[in-house]
N, C-alpha and C positions, 0 to 999 in steps of 0.2 A: 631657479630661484629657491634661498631657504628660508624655512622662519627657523632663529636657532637663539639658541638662549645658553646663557654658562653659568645659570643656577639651577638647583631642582626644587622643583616648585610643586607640592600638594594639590596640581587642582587636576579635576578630571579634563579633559580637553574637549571644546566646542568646535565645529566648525562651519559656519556657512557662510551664505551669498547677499547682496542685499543691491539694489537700486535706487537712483534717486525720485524716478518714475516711472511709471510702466505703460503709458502711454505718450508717444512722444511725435513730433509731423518731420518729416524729412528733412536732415540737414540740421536738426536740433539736438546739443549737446547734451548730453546726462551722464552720470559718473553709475558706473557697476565695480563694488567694493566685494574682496573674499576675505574675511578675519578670521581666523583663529587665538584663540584663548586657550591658551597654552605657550607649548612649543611642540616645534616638529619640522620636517624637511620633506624635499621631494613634491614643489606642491606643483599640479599638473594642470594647467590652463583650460578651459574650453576653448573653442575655435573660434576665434570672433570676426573671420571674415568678411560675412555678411554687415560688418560695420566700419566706417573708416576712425580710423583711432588718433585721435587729434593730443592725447597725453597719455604716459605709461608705459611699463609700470610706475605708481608712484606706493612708496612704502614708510608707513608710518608706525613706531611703535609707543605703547603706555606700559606701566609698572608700576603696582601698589602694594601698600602692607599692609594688613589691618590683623590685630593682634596676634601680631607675631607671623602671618600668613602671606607669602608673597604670592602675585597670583600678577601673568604679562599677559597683554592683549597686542598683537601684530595683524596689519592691514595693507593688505596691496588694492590697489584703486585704479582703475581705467578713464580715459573721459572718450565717450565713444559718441559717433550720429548715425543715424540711420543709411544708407544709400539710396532706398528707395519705400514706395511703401508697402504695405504688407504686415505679416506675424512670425515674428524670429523669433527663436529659443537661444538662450544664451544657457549653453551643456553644463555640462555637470565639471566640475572643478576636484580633485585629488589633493590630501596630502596626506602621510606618514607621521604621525605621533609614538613614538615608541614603536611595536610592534601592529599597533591598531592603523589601520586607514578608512582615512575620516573621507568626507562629500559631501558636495554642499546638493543643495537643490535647484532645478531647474527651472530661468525665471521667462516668461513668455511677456517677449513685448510688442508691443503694436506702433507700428507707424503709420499717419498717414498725411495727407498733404495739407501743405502747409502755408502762408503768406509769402511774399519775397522776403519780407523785412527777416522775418525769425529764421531763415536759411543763412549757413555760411559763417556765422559767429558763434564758434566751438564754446565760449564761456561765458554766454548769455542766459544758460539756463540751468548752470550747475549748481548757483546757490540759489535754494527756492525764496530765502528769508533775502535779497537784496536791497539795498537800501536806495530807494527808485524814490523820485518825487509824483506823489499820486495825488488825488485827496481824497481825504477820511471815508465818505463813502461809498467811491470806488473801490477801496481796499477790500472792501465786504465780499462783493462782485467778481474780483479776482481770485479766492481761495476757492478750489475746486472741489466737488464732491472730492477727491483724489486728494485731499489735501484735511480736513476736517469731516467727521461723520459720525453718525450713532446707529449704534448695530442692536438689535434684540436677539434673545437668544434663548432658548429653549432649554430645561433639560431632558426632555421628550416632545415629541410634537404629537403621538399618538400613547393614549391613557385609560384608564379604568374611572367612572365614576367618583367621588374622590379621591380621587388618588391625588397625592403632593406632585405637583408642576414644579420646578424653580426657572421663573422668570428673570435675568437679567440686562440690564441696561447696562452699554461699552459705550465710551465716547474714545475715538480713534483721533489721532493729533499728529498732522507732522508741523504745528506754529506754536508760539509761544502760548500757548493758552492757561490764564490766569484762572477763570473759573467759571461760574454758571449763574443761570436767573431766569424767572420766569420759565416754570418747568410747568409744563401742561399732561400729566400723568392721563392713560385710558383709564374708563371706568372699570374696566375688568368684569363685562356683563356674561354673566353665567357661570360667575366663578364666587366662591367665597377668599378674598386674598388677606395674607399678613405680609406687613413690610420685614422686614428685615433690620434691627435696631442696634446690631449689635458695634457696627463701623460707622461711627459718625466722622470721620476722617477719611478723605477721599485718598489715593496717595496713584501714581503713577509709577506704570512697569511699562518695557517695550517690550513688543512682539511683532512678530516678524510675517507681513499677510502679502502673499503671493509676492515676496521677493523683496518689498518695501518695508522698511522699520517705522514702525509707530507708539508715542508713547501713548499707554491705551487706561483710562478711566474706568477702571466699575463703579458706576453711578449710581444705582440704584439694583436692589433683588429683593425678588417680592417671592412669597411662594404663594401658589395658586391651587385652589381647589375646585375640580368640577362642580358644578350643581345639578347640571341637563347632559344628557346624553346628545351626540350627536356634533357639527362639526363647530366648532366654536372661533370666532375673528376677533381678534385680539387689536384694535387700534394701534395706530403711530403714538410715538412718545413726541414733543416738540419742546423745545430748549431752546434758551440763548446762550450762546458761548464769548462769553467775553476774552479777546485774541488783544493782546500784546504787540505791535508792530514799532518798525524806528519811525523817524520825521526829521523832517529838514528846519522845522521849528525852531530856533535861538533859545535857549535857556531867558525865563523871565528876569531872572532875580538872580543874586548869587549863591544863593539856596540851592536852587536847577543848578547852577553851572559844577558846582562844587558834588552835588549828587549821584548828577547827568540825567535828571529829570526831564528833560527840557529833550531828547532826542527819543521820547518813545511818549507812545499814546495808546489809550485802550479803545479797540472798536468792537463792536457786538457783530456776530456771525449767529443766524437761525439755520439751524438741522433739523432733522426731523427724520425718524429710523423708519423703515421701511412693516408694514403690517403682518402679522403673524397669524398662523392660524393652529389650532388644538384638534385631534380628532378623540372623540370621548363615546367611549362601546362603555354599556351596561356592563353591570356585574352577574358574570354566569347563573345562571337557576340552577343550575348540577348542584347536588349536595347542598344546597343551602339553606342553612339552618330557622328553623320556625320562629327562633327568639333573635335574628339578625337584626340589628336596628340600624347598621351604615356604616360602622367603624372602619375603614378602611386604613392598614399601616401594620405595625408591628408593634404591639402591645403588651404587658405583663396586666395582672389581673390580683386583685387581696380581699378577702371580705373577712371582716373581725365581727365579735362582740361586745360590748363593755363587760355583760354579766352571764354567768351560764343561770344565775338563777335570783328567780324574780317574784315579788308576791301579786297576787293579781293588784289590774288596776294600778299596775308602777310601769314607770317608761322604762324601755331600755333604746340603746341606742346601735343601729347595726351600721357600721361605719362599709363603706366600698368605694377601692379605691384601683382607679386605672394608669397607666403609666407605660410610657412608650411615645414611638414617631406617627406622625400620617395628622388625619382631621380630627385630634383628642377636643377641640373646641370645640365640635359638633355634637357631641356623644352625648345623645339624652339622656335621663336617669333613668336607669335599668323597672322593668316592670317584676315588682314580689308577688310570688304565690307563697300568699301566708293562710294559715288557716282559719276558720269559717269565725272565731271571736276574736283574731287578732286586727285591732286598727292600727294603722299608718298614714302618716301624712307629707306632706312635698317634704324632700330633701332639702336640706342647705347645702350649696355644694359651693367648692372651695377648689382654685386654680392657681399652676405652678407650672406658667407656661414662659419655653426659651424660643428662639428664634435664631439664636448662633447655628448655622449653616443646616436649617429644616424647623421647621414646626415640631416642638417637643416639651415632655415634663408629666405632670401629673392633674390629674381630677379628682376630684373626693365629694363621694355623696353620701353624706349623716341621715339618715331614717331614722326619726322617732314611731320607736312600735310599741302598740302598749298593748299586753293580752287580757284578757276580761275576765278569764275562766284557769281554775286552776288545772291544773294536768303536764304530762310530758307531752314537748313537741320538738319535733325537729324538722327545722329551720331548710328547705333543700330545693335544686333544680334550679339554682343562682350562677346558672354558669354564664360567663361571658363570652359572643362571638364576634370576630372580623376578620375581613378578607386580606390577607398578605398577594399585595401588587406583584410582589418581587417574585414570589413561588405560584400565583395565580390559582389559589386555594383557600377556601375558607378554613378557618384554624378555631377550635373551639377550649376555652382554657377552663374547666371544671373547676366547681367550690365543694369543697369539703361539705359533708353535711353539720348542721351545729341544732345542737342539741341544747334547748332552754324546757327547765325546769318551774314549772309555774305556781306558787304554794298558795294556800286560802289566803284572800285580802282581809285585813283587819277589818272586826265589824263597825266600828264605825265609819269605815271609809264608803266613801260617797258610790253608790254603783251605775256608774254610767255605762251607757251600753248603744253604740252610735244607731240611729233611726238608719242606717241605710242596711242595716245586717239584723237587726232584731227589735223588734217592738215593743216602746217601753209599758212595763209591768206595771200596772194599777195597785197602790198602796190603799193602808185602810186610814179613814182623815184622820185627822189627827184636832179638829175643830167641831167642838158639838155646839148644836143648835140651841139657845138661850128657852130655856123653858117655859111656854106656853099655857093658857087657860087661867081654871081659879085659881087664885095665890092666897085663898082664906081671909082675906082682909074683910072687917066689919067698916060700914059707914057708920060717921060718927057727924051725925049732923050736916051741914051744906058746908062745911070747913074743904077746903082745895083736895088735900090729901083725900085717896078713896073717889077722887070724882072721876067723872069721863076722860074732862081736862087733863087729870093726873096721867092718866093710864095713857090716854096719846100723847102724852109726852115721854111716857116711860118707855115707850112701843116707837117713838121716832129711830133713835140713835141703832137701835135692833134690825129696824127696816133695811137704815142705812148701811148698816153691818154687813147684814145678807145680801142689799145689792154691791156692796163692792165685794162680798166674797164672790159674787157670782162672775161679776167683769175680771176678778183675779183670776180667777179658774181659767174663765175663756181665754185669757190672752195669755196663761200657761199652757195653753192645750193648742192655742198657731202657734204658737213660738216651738214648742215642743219638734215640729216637723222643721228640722234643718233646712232642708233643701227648698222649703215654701217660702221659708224667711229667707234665705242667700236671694231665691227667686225675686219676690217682693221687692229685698232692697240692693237688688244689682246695679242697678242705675246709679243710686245713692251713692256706694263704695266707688264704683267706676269714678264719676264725676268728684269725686273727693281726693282719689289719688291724680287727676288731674289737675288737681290745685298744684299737686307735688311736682307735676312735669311744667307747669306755668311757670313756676320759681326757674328751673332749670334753664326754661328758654329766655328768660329776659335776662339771666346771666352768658346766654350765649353756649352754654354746656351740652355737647351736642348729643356725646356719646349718654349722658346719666338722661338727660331728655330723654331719647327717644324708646332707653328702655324702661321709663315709665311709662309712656305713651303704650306699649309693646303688654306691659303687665296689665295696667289699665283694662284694656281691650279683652286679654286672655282671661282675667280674673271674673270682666262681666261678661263672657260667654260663656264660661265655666258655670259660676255662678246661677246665670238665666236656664240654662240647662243641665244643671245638678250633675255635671260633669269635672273631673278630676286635671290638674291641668295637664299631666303628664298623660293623658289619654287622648287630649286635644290635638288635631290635628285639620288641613285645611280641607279634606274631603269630608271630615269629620262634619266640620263647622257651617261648610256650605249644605248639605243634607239637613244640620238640625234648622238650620235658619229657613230652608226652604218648605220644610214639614212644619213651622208656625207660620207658614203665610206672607215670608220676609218678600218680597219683591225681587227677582232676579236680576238688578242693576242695583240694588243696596246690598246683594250679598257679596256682588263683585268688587265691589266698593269696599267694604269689609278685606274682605279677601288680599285686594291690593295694600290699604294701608298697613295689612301684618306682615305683607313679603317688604312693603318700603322700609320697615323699622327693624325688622330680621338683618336685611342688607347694612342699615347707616347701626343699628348693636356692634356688629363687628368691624365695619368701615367707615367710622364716622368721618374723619379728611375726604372721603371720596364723594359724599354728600353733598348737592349743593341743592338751594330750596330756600324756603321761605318757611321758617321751623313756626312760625304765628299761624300758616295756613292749615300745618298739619294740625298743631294742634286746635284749630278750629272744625279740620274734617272729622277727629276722633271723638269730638264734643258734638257734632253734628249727626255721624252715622248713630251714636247711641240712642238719641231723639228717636229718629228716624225708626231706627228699630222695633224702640220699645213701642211708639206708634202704631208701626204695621201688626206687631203680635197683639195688640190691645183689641183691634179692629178683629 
């Protein structure tokens, strides 16, 4: 037999095997098809003994153009049944494309036994889509795992603490399948995950799975990032697959007839992929760096100035900026050694993140630094580290040292000097006390002026004077201690930025929610314990709560709601809850708190 063609055609040549089903009961027809794409001759058969061959060869050929590109496809096709049952390999197939030869692949099929009825009629089961009178949900019932399915897929199953996973979802189809509904996504626990946003258009390819041709769906890809070490189960995906069949139906109307409306209907078909699971090993101790904070991926690294030179008591701004693949959304802001009169505050940090085929883009964190004292300093040991997955190495990318010139602050400028580095400096008053004793004045008869009367009323408003200079002083002198007043009024702020996340949840806003709730929370632990929040942490948090007397079920309670709103921060769709409750526990735990530390 040849494939032969009498044009020359540009395409590289394909060749393989394919079946109609690969499990089939004795006596039951199915067709085993060899195509090549191309041309070419000399194609050499397997042995197909072990089957009795009820048609074939049958040979069928296509031919297309597409700009200006012809490109044939030829097909020989068998219709075979099994003789007995058991597992047959149907060998390997040959042919000759030019000087190359091609081969298909070896497809193993299964027979086993079977009913009377389905024996003995060769073309009872060679078209899978027949137009059979059933009803509607029977039809469901009939489409075989083997026939409709969703596969999960891994791009590693074994991983480094975060390290990028990419998760995807296959829906596999040998029916008409129109589309989808009611998709029941896993929670993805132990994982920080991002969907994938960039294909909002599903489209269908075929691929070819143990012999069978399937038009196959990517549904969904998510990338995934570890959080825990150790072995991680990844739940079933669940789906309805709405499937397209014919019916024996009349056309309603002329509408239908004119259509052909009227000879198909859509039934729903539930898959559900089989469960997956992660193995997640810690990241080596070897070599690893003091200033590691988790960056896991491959990264670039920049840190600028605005100004090399500054007069005291002026901000400048130290901009650093990260950029590269891996968990760049996790990457806290870098911790500065600055020296001993330079103050800084949180960063504003600013994201430029992609999701076209991995997690990527850019992070930026603005440090407002302001030095107090004039002199030369430079700026150093800003280096940035993370672990490269791929070379299983920590990699450390060094910052240049910068060099800020610091000149006398003009005198009139205000000399602030933050309480948690130096103690502020007692001025001379600048308010003298109204002068006292005799004032020379002669009585001049029992006239008002000159009397007792006079004098206590002249001595009132002086009194008065001095005790409100006295209550100014003292309520400049609490105030004056930062950290006693954030202390004092933690509650207050807390409970105020929760007005702000109240608005968000009676609008339904899940993700701006919960990271008020998230700030809320971090602001009035910071706050209660004169703590920075970029130093905060949940070992951190539970130690200080517990060394004021917190209760260890109120700490855990704490604890929990920062890991709930950390999770719905980056995953809010995966979130489901009663967003009224949380924010009743974050208004609740603070109560509680301040309570127990009162006590």
């Amino acid at each position: 037999m040849l494939f032969a063609g009498g044009l020359s055609f540009a395409q590289t040549p394909t060749f393989y095997a394919q079946v109609s089903k690969t499990k089939v009961t004795v006596g039951e027809a199915f067709q085993v098809a060899f195509t090549l794409n191309g041309s070419g001759n000399n194609l050499v058969y397997p042995n197909l003994n072990e089957f009795d061959l009820y048609s074939g060869p049958n040979q069928s050929q296509s031919m297309s153009m597409v700009n200006g590109s012809i490109s044939q496809s030829t097909t020989i096709s068998f219709i075979l049944a099994a003789k007995r049952e058991g597992k047959f390999t149907i060998g390997v197939a040959t042919v000759m494309s030019g000087n190359q030869k091609l081969e298909s692949k070896p497809i193993v099929i299964e027979a086993v036994k079977g009913s009377p009825q389905q024996q003995g009629h060769p073309n009872a089961q060679v078209q899978p889509n027949s137009n059979q009178k059933t009803e509607k949900n029977q039809y469901a019932s009939e489409i075989g795992h083997e026939d409709l399915f969703v596969r999960t897929f891994l791009s590693k199953t074994k991983c480094y603490l975060g390290e990028q996973v990419t998760l995807t979802q296959k829906v596999y189809s040998r029916v008409d399948l129109r589309g989808f509904q009611n998709v029941k996504f896993p929670p993805y626990n132990g994982f920080w995950s991002q969907q994938e946003t960039a294909n909002q258009q599903i489209s269908l390819k075929q691929e070819n799975v143990d012999g069978v041709m399937y038009y196959v769906a990517d549904y969904s890809k998510v990338f995934l990032f570890p959080q825990r070490i150790g072995q991680i189960n990844i739940d079933p995906v669940e789906l309805d697959c709405i499937v397209r069949r014919p019916t024996q139906r009349q056309p309603r109307n002329i509408f239908e007839q004119f259509f052909g409306a009227g000879g198909y209907e859509d039934v729903v078909v539930k898959v559900k992929s089989k469960p997956v699971k992660v193995e997640v090993q810690d990241l080596p101790s070897d070599n690893k760096p003091d200033q590691f904070s988790g960056a896991v991926g491959d990264f670039g690294y920049k840190t600028e100035i605005d100004r090399e030179k500054v007069k005291a008591n002026e901000a400048v701004n130290l901009k650093i900026t990260i950029s590269g693949r891996g968990n760049i959304k996790l990457i806290d802001p870098l911790k500065l050694n600055l020296p001993e009169s330079f103050e800084s505050y949180d960063p504003k940090v600013s994201e430029n993140i992609k999701t076209l085929g991995g997690v990527s883009g850019t992070k930026t964190f603005n440090y407002l630094i302001i030095p107090r004292e004039k002199g030369e300093f430079v700026l150093n040991d800003l280096n940035f580290n993370f672990f490269d997955a791929d070379k299983k190495r920590y990699v450390t990318i060094p910052s240049p040292d910068i060099k800020l010139t610091v000149l006398e602050g003009d005198p009139g400028a205000a000399q602030i000097v933050s309480p948690s580095k130096k103690s502020v400096k007692a001025t001379e008053n600048d308010i003298r006390y109204i002068k006292t004793g005799d004032l020379g004045l002669q009585k001049n008869g029992r006239e008002f002026f000159g009397s007792l009367n006079h004098y206590l009323l002249l001595l009132t408003p002086a009194l008065f004077f001095i005790a409100g200079l006295f209550f100014v002083r003292q309520h400049m002198k609490a105030n004056s201690d930062v950290v006693a007043v954030n202390e004092r009024k933690a509650a207050a702020l807390a409970k105020k930025q929760l007005t702000i996340a109240e608005k968000y949840m009676l609008s339904n806003s899940k993700d701006l929610f919960f990271t008020e709730i998230l700030n809320a929370m971090n602001r009035y632990i910071g706050n209660k314990f004169g703590l920075s929040i970029v130093d905060l942490s949940k070992d951190k948090i539970s130690e200080m709560l517990q060394a004021r007397q917190v209760t260890t079920t109120t700490t855990a309670e704490v604890i929990e709601l920062l890991n709930t709103c950390e999770y719905a921060k980056y995953a809010p769709s995966a979130v489901t809850g009663d967003l009224k409750k949380v924010y009743t526990d974050a208004a609740t735990l603070i109560s509680k708190v301040e309570a127990q530390i009162k006590k």
